[in-house]
N, C-alpha and C positions, 0 to 999 in steps of 0.2 A: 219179648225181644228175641229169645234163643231162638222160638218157634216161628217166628216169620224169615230168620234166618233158614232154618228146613225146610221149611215149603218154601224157600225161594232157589234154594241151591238144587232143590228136588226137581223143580221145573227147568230150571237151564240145566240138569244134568238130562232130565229128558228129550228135551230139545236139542243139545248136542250129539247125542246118541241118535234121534230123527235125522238129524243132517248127516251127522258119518253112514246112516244107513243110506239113504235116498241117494248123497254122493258117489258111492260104492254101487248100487244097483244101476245108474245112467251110465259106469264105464261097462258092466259085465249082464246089464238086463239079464240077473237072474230070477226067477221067481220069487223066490224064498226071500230074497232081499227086500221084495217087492211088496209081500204082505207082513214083513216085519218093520218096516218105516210106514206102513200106513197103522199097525198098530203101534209103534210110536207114536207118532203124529197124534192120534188119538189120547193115548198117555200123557202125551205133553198138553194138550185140550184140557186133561185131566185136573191136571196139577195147576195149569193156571188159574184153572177156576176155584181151584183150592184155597189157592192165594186168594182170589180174588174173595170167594165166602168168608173166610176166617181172618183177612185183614182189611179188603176194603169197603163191602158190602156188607160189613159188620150186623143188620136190621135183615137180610135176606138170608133163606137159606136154599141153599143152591145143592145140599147134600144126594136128591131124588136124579139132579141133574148128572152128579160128577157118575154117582149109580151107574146109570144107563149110557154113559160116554164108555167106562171104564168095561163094559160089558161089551157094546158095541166093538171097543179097538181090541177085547180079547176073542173075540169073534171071529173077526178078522184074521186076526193070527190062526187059531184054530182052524180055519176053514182052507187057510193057505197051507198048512201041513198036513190035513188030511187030504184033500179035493183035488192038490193040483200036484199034478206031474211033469217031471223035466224031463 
């Protein structure tokens, strides 16, 4: 019970922080804003499938998945703070 409480608060606390970024990057298109809501967004991907493996999908495991989301959205970020210039 506690623990689906975590991974539920984990995911809407991700997805709130995607929105406050994404919202914040359309008034001032900054870069940086720009690839830190898409690795949000990715984060939040993350987590729901967290949820989704450890509460509703209980017979599948989706661990290889969340993997490769959770790498991909860090990526993302990385790529935005080296690569790209204001």
């Amino acid at each position: 019970m506690m623990a689906s409480l975590i991974y539920s608060l984990c995911a809407l606390l991700s997805l709130g922080i995607a929105v406050l970024l994404w919202a914040h990057y359309l008034r001032t298109r900054s870069r940086l804003l720009y690839w830190s809501a898409l690795c949000f967004t990715g984060l939040t991907a993350n987590n729901v499938m967290l949820v989704l493996d450890k509460l509703v999908l209980v017979g599948h495991d989706l661990a290889l998945a969340r993997q490769w989301t959770a790498l991909a959205s860090l990526a993302l970020l990385l790529y935005g703070l080296v690569y790209e210039d204001e």
